[in-house]
C-alpha positions as CSV (number, residue, x, y, z in Angstrom):
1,X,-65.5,10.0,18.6
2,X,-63.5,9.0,15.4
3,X,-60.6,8.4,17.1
4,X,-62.3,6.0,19.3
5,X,-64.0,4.4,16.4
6,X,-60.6,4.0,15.1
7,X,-59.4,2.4,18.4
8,X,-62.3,0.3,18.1
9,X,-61.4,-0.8,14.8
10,X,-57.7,-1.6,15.4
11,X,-59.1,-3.4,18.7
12,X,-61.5,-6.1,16.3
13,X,-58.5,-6.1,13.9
14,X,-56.1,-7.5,16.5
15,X,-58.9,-9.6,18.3
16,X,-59.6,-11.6,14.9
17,X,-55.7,-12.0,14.4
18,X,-55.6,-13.1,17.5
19,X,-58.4,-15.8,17.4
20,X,-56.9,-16.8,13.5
21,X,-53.5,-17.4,14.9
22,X,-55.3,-19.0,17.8
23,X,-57.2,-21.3,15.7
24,X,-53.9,-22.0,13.7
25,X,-52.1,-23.2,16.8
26,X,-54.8,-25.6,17.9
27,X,-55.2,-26.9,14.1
28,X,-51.3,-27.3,14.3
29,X,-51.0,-29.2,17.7
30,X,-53.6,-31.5,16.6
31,X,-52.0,-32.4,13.5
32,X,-48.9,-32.9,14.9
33,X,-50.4,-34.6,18.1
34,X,-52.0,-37.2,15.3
35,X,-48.6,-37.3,13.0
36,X,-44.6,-36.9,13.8
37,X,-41.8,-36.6,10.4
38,X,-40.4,-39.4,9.8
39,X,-37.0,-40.3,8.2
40,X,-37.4,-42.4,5.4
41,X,-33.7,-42.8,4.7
42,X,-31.2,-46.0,4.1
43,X,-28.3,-45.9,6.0
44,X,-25.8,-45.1,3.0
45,X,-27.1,-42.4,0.6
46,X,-25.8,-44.7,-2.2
47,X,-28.9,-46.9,-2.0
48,X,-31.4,-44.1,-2.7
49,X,-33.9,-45.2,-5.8
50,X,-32.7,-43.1,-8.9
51,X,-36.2,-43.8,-10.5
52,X,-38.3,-41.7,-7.6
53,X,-37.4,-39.1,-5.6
54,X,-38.4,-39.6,-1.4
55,X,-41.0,-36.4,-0.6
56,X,-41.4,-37.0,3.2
57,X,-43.1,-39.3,5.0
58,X,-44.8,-39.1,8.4
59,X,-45.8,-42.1,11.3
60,X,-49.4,-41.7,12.5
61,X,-50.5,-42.1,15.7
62,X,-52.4,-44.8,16.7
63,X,-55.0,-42.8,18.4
64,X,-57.0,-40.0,17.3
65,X,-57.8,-36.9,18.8
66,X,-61.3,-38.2,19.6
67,X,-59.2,-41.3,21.3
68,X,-60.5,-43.7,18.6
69,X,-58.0,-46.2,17.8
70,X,-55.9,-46.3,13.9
71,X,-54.8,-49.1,13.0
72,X,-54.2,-51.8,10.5
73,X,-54.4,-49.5,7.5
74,X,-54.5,-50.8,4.1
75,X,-55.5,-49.4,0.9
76,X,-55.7,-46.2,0.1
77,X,-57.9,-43.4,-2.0
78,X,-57.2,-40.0,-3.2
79,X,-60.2,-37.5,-3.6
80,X,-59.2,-34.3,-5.4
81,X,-62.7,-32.8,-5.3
82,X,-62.4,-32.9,-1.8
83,X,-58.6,-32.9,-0.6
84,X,-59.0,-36.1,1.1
85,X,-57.1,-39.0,1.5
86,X,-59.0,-42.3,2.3
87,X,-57.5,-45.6,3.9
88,X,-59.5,-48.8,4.7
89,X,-58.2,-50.4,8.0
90,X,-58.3,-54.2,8.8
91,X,-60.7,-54.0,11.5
92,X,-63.1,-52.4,9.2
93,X,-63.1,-49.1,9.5
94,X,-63.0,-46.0,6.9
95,X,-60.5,-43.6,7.9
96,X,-60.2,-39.4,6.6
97,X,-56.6,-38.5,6.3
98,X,-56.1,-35.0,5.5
99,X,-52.3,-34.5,4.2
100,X,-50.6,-31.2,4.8
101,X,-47.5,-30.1,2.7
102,X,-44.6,-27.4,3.3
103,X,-42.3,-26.9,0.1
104,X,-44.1,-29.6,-2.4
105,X,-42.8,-32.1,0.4
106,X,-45.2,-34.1,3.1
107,X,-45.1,-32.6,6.6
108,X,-48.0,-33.4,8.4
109,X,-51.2,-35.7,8.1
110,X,-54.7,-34.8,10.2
111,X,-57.2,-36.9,11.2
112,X,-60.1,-36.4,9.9
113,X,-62.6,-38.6,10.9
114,X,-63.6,-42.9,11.0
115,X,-66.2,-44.3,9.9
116,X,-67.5,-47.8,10.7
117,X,-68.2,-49.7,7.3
118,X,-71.7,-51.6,7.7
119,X,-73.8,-54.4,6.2
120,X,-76.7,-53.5,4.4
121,X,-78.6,-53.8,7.4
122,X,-76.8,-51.1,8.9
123,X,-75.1,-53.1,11.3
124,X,-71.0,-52.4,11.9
125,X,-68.7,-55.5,9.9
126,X,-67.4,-57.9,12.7
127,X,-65.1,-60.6,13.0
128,X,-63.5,-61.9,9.4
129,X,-66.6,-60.3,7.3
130,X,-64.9,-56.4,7.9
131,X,-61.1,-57.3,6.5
132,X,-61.2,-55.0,4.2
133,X,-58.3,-54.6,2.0
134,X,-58.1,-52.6,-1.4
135,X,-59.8,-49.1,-2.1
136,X,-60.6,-47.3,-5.0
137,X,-62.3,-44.0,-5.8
138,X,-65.8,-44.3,-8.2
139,X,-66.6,-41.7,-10.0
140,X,-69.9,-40.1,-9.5
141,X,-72.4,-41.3,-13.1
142,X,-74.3,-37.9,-12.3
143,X,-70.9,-35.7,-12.5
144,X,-71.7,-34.6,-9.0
145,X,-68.6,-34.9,-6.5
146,X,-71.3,-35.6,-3.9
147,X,-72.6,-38.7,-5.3
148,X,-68.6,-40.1,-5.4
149,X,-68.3,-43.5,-3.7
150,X,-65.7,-46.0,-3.1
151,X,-65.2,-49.6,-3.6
152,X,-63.7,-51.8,-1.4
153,X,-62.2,-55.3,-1.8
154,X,-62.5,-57.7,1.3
155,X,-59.9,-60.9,1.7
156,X,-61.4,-63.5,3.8
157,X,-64.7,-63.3,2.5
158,X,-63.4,-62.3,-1.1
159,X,-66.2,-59.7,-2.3
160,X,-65.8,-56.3,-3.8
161,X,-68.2,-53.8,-2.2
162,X,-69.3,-50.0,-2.7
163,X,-69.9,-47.6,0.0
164,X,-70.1,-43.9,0.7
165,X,-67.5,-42.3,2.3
166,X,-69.2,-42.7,6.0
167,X,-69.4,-46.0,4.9
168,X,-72.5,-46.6,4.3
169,X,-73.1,-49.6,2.5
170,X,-74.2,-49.0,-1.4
171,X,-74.5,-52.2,-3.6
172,X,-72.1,-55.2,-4.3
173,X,-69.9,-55.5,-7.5
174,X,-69.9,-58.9,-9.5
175,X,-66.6,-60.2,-9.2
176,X,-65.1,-62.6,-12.1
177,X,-65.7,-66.4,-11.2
178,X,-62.3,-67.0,-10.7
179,X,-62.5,-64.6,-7.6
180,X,-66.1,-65.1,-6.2
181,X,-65.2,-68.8,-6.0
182,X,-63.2,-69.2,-2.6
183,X,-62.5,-72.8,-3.5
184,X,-59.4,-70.9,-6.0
185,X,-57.7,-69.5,-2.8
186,X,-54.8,-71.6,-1.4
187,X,-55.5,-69.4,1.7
188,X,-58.2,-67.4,3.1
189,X,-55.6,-64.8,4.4
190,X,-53.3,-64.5,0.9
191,X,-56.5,-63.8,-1.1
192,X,-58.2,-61.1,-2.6
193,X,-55.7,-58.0,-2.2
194,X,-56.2,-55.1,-4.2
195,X,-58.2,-53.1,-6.6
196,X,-57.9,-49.8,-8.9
197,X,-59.7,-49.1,-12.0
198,X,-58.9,-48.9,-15.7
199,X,-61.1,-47.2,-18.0
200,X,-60.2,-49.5,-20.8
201,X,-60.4,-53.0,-18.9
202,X,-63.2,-51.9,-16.1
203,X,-62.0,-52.8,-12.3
204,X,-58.9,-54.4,-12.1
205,X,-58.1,-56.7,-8.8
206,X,-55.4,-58.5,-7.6
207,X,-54.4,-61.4,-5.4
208,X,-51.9,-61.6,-2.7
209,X,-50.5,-65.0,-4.0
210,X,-51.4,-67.4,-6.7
211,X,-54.8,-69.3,-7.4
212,X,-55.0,-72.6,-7.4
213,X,-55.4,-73.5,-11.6
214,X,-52.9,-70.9,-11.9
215,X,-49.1,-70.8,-13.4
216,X,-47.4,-71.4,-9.6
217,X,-44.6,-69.0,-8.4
218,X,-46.6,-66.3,-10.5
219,X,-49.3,-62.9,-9.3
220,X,-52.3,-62.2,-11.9
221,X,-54.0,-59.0,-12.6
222,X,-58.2,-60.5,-13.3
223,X,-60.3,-57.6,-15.0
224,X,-63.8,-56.8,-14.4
225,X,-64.4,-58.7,-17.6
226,X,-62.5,-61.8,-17.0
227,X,-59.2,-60.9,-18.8
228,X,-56.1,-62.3,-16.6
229,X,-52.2,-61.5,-17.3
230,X,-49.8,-63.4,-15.1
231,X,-46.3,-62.4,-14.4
232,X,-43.6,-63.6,-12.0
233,X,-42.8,-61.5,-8.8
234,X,-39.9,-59.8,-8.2
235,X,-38.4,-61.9,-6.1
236,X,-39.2,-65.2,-4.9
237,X,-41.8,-65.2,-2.2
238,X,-43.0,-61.5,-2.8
239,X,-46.6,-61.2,-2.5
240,X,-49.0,-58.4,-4.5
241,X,-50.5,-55.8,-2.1
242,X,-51.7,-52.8,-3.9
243,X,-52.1,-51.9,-7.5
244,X,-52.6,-48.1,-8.7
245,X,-52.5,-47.0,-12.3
246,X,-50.3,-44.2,-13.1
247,X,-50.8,-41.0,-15.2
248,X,-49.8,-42.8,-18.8
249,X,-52.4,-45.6,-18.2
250,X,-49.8,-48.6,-17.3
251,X,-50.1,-50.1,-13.9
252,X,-48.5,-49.4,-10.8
253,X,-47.9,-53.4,-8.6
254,X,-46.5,-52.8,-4.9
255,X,-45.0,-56.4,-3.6
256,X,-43.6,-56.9,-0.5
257,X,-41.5,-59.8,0.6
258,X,-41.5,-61.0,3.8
259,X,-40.4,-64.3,5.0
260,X,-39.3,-63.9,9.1
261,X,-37.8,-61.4,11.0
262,X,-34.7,-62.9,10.4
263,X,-34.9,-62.3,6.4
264,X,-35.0,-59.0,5.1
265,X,-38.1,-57.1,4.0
266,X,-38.5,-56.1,1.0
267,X,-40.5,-53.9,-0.5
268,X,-41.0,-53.6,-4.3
269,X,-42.3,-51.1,-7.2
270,X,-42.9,-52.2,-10.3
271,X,-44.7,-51.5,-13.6
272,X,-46.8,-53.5,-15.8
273,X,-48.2,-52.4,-19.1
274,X,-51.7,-54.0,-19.9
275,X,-51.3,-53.5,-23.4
276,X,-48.0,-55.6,-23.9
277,X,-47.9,-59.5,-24.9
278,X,-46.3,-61.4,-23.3
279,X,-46.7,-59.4,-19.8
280,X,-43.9,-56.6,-19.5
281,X,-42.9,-55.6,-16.3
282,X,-40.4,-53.5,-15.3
283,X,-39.1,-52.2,-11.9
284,X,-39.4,-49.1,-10.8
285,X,-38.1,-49.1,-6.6
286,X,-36.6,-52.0,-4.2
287,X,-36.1,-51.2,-0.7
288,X,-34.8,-53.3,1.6
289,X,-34.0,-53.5,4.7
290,X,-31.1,-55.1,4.1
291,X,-30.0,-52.1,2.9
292,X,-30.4,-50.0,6.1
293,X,-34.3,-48.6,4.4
294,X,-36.6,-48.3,7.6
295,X,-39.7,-50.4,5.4
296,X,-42.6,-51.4,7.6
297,X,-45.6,-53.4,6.0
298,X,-46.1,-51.0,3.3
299,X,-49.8,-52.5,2.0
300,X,-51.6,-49.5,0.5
301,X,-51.3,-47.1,-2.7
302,X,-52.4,-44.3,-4.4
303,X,-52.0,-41.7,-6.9
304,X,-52.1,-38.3,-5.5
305,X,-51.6,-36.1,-9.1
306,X,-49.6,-36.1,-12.4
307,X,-46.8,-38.9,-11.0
308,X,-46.9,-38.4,-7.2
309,X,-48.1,-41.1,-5.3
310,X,-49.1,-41.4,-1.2
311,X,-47.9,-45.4,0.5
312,X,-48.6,-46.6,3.8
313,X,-48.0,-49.4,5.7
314,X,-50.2,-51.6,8.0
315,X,-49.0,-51.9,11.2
316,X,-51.1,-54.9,12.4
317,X,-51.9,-53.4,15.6
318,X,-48.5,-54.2,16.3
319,X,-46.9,-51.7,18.7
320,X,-43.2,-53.1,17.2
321,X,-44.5,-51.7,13.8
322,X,-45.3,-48.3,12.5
323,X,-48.2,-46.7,10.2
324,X,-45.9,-45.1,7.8
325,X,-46.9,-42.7,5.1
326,X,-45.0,-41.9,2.3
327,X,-44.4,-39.0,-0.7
328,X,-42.9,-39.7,-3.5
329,X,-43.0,-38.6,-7.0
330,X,-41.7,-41.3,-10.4
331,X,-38.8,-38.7,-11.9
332,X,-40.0,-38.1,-15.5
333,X,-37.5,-40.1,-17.5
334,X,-39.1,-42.9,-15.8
335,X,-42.8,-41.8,-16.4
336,X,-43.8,-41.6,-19.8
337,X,-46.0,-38.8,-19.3
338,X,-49.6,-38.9,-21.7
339,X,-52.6,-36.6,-21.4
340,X,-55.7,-38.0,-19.5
């Protein structure tokens, strides 16, 4: 009888390895039926950035295991509480990505769910009222991960809006009147771009392209409270699409430039310290695909831990283009590392 008890034990053992490794497999295939590596490489080693080092980088599908369709991602949200990474799409939609790493690098991204972001009716955004650009994580007031929320800032119909993270709509934010007013936008589509949050300055948004009123040929940073510091983009005719700040408090500004598809695209890192007067900026990363650098419409940012950050690019529901997601980590003699 023992030894059959024994036999019976071994038996369970093998039949719960089995259904782990089992389980594994299935967790795997999905994952890499949602993501494939990508490499994010220029064509001559001696343009790789010496400011970051390139952590892998993965395409997405642009279907999900439940068939629903991904696309048009924009800004993104890291949730450490939760190990999850958000992204707001175009077509209004809040999207779960759930990064998997091998080796400190980036090697596969699942899917983890979408959500439809809705009025406060309860009804699902359509046409130009759900483009929905920058994302940013708010912190819970109770100290409660559960009660987190994120705000979202929409272009066409510049507003800045909270919502769970099944998007479920929670309140509105008061923007600064030289945002709410729409008569400042020189176009509905180059508007209201991006968001992240400063604890010193409040919410901190940016826009794609200049107001009207402002310096011309510059991009402005507008606080929460009103405060506004210009500075000229890296190149002429880049445009501001995401804004992150980084572990030392100064702020992260992704530009891209992109004039046709017979001009190269160019996608830009740069660094602006809030504190400095006038403006300093200084550049961090320029990839171009001049330079043999596979860039796509890289639109979204976010800061993962410490100096590691997550991009990804939009791919306008545009089967030419790819949604792109990319690792990378600000080398520490470029960082000025400070407690938070």
């Amino acid at each position: 009888m023992r030894v059959t008890g024994q036999v019976n034990t071994l038996l369970n053992f093998f039949r719960r390895c089995a259904a782990v490794c089992a389980l594994a497999f299935v967790e795997s295939a999905i994952a890499s039926s949602f993501s494939a590596p990508f490499p994010f490489e220029p064509i001559d080693a001696s343009f790789r950035p010496p400011s970051v080092n390139l952590l892998g980088a993965v395409t997405l599908a642009g279907e999900a295991p439940d068939g629903a369709d991904i696309h048009g991602l924009s800004g993104l949200a890291w949730d450490a509480e939760r190990s999850r990474l958000y992204a707001v799409s175009d077509f209004g939609y809040l999207v779960w990505l759930l990064p998997r790493f091998a080796g400190g690098r980036l090697a596969a991204v699942e899917f983890g769910g979408q959500y439809p972001l809705r009025d406060r009716q309860g009804n699902p955004l359509v046409g130009r009222q759900r483009d929905a650009e920058g994302l940013s994580l708010v912190a819970s007031r109770t100290g409660k991960s559960r009660d987190a929320s994120l705000l979202l800032s929409f272009e066409q119909f510049p507003r800045a809006v909270r919502y769970s993270p099944t998007g479920t709509y929670l309140g509105q934010e008061r923007l600064p009147p030289v945002l709410a007013n729409t008569a400042h936008y020189e176009d509905p589509n180059h508007g209201f771009e991006a968001l992240t949050w400063d604890p010193r300055e409040g919410y901190l948004f940016g826009t794609e392209t200049a107001l009207r009123g402002f310096p011309k040929n510059t991009l402005a940073l507008v606080s929460s409270r009103g405060r506004v510091w210009h500075f000229s983009p890296s190149l002429v005719d880049s445009a501001l699409v995401g804004i992150e700040r980084t572990s030392n408090g100064e702020i992260l500004l992704l530009e891209r430039r992109y004039v046709s598809p017979w001009e190269p695209l160019v996608i830009s890192l740069r660094v602006l310290n809030l504190g400095s007067e006038p403006v300093e900026v200084r550049e961090l990363v320029q990839l171009s695909s001049a330079n043999g650098w596979p860039v796509d419409n890289f639109e979204g940012i976010t800061r993962h831990h410490g100096d590691y950050y997550f991009l990804i690019s939009d791919d306008n529901a545009n089967p030419l283009q790819k949604t792109i997601l990319l690792y990378f980590v600000i080398k520490p003699k470029h960082a000025i590392r400070s407690p938070e």
